[in-house]
PASEBA-1860 file (N, C-alpha, C; in nm, 3 decimals):
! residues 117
1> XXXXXXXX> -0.002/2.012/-0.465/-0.072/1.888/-0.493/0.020/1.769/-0.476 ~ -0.008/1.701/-0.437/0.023/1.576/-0.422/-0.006/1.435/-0.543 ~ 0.107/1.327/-0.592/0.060/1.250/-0.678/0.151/1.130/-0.633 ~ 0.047/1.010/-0.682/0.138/0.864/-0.623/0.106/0.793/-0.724 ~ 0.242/0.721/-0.746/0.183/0.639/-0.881/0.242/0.500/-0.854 ~ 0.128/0.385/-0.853/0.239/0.276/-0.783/0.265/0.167/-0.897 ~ 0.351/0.052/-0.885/0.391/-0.032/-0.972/0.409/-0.154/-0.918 ~ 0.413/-0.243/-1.003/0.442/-0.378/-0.939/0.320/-0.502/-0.932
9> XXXXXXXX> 0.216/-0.453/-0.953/0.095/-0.579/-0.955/0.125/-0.669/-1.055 ~ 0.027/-0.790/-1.022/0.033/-0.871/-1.122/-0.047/-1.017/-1.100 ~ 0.013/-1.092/-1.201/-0.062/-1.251/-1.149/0.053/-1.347/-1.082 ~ -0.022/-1.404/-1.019/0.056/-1.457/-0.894/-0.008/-1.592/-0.864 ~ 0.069/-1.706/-0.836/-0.001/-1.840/-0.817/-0.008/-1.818/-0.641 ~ -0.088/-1.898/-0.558/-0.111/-1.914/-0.447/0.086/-1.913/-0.406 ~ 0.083/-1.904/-0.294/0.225/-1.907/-0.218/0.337/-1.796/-0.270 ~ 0.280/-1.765/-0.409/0.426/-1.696/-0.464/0.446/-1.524/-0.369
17> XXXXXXXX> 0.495/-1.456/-0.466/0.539/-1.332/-0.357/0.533/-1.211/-0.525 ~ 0.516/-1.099/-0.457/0.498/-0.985/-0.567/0.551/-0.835/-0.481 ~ 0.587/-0.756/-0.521/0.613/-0.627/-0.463/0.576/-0.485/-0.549 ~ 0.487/-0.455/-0.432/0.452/-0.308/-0.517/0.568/-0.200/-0.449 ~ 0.568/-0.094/-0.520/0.634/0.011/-0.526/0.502/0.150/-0.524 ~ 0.537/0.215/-0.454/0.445/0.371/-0.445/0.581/0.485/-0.466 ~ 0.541/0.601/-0.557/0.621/0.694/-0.579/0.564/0.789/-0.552 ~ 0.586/0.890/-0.466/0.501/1.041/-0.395/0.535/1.148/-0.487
25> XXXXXXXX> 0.517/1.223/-0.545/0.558/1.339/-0.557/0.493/1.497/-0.564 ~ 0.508/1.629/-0.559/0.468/1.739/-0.541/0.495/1.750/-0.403 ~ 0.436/1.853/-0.308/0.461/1.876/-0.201/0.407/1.796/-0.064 ~ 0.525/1.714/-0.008/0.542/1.613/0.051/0.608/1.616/0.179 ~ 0.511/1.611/0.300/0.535/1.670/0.460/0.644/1.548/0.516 ~ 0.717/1.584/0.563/0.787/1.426/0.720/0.696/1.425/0.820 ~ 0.548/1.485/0.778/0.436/1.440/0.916/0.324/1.337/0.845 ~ 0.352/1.347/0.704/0.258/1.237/0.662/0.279/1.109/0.637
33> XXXXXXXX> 0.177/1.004/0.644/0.192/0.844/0.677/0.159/0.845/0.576 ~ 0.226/0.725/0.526/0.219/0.672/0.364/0.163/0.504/0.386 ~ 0.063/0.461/0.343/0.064/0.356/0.324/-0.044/0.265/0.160 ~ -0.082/0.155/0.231/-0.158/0.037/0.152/-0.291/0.010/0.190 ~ -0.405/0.030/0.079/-0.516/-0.040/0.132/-0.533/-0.076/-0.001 ~ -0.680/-0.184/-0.004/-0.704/-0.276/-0.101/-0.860/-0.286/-0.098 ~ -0.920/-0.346/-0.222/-1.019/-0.302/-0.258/-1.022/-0.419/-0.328 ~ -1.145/-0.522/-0.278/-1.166/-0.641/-0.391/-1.292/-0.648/-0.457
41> XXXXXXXX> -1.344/-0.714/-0.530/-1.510/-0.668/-0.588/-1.602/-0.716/-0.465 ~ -1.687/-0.596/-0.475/-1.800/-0.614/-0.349/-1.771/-0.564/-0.323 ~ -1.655/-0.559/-0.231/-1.609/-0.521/-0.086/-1.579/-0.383/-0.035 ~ -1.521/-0.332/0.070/-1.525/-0.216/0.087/-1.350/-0.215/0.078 ~ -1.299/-0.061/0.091/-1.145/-0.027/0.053/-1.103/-0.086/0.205 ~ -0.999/-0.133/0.251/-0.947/-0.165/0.381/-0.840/-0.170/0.340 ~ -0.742/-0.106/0.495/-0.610/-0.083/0.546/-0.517/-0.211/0.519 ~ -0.425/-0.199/0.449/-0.349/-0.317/0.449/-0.215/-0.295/0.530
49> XXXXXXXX> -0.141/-0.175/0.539/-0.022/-0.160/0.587/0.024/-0.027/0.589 ~ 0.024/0.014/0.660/0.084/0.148/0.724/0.199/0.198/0.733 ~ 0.286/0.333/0.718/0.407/0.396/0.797/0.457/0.471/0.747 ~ 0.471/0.542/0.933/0.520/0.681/0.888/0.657/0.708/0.925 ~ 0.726/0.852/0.914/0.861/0.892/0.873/0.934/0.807/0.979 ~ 0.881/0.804/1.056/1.011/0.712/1.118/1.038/0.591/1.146 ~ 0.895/0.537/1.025/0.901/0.350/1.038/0.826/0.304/1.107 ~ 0.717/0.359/1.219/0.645/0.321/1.258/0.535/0.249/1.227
57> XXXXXXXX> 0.524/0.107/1.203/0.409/0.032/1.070/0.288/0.058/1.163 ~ 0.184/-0.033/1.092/0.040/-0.085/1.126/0.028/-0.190/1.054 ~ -0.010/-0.314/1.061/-0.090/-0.396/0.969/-0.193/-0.458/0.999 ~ -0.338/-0.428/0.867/-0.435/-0.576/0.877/-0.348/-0.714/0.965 ~ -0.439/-0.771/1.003/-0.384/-0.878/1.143/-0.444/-0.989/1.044 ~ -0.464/-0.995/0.920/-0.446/-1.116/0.832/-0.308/-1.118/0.787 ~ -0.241/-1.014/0.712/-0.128/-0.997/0.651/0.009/-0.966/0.750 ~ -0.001/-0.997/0.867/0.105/-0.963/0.953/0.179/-1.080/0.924
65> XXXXXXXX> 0.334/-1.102/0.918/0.416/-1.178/0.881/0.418/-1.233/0.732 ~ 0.346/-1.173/0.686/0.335/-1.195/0.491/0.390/-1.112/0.501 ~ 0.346/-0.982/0.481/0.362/-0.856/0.429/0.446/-0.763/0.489 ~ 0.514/-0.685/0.393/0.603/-0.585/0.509/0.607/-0.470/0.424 ~ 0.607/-0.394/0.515/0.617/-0.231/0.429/0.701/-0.104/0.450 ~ 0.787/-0.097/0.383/0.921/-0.019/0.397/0.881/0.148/0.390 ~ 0.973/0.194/0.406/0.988/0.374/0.317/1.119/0.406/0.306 ~ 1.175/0.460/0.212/1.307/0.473/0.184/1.340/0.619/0.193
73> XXXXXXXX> 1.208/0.730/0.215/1.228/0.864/0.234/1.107/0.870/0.248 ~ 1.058/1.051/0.232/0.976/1.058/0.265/0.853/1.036/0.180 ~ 0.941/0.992/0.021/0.803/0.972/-0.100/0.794/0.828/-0.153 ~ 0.876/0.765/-0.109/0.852/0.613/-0.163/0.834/0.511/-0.088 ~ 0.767/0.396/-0.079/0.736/0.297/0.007/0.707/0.168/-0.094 ~ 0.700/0.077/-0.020/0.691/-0.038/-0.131/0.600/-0.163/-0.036 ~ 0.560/-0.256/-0.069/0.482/-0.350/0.035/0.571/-0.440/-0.040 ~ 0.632/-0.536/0.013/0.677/-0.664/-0.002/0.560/-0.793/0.041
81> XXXXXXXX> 0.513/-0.912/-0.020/0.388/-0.949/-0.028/0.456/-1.131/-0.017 ~ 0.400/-1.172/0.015/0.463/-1.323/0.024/0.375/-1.412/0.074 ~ 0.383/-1.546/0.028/0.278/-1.613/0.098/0.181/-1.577/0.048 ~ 0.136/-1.529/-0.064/0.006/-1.467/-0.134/-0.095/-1.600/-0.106 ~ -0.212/-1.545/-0.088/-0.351/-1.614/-0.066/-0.442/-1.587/-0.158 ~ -0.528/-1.681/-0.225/-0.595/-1.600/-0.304/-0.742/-1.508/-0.283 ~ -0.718/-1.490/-0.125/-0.841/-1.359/-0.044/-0.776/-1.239/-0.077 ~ -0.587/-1.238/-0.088/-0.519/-1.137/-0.122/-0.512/-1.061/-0.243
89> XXXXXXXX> -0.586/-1.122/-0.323/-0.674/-1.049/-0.524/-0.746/-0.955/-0.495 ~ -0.696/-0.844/-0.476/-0.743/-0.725/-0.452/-0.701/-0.632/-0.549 ~ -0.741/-0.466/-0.593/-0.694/-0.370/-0.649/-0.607/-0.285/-0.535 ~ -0.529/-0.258/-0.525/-0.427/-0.228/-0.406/-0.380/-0.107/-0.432 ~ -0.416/-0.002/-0.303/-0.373/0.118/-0.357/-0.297/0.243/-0.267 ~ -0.247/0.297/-0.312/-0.147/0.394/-0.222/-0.174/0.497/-0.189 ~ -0.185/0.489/-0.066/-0.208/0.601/0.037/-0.129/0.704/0.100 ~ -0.164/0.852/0.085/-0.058/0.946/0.192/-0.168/1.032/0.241
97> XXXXXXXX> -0.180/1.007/0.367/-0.218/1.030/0.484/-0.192/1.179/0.603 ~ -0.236/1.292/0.561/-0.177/1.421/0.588/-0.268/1.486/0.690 ~ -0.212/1.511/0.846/-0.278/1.551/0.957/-0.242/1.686/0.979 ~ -0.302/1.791/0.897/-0.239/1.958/0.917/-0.378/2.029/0.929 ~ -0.387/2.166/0.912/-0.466/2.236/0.970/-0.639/2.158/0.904 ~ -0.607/2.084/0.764/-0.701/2.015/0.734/-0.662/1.895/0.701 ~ -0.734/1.782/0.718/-0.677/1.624/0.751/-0.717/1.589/0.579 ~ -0.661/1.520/0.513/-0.709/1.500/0.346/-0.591/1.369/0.314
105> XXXXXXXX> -0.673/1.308/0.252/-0.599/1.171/0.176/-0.575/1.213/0.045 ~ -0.486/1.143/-0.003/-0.387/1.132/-0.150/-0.415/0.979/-0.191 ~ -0.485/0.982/-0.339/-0.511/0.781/-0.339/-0.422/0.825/-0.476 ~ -0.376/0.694/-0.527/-0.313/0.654/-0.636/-0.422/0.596/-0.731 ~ -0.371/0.583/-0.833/-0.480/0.478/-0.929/-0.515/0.339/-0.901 ~ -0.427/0.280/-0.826/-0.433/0.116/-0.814/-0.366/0.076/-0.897 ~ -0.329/-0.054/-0.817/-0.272/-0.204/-0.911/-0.290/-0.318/-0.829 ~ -0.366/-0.351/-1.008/-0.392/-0.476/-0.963/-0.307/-0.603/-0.898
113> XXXXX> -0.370/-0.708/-0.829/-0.318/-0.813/-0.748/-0.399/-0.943/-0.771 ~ -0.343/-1.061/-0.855/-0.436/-1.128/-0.866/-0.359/-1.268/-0.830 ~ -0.422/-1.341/-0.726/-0.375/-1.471/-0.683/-0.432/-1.556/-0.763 ~ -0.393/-1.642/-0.814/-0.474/-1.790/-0.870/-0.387/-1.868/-0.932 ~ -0.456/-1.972/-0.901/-0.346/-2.118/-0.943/-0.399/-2.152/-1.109
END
């Protein structure tokens, strides 16, 4: 089994900057992509930032040059967030992404992200 538990949300005025943290643990492939999607009320869950073992990103093409998203091995990743907007108040949540004989996602609980002045 697989578990992610992330950290770092919070309240945030327009412009400021926040960083989440994702922690993987149980049994954990170098073929799976770890990333970020987000979830605001209404709305549907969407991709915020992507990457896998060897750094290869993806990002939403709103958050490109805000946002950046690291991995330091194969179980931790973090989104660095900047320039916060307040479209960016989302529940934000961590993804590992596993393409083997059966394809299955790993979600975290969320944390929250809340922009406002």
């Amino acid at each position: 089994q697989v578990q992610l538990v992330e950290s770092g949300g919070g309240l945030v005025q327009p412009e400021g900057s926040l960083r989440l943290s994702c922690a993987a643990s149980g049994n954990i492939f170098n073929t799976d992509t770890m990333g970020w999607y987000r979830q605001a009320p209404g709305k549907q869950r969407e991709l915020v930032a992507t990457i896998d073992i060897g750094g290869t990103t993806n990002y939403k093409v709103s958050v490109k040059g805000r946002f950046t998203i690291s991995r330091d091995n194969a179980r931790n990743i973090a989104l660095q967030m900047s320039s916060l907007k307040l479209e960016d108040t989302a529940l934000y949540f961590c993804n590992l992404h596993r393409v083997a004989v059966i394809t299955r996602d790993y979600w975290g609980q969320g944390t929250q992200v809340t922009v406002s002045s």
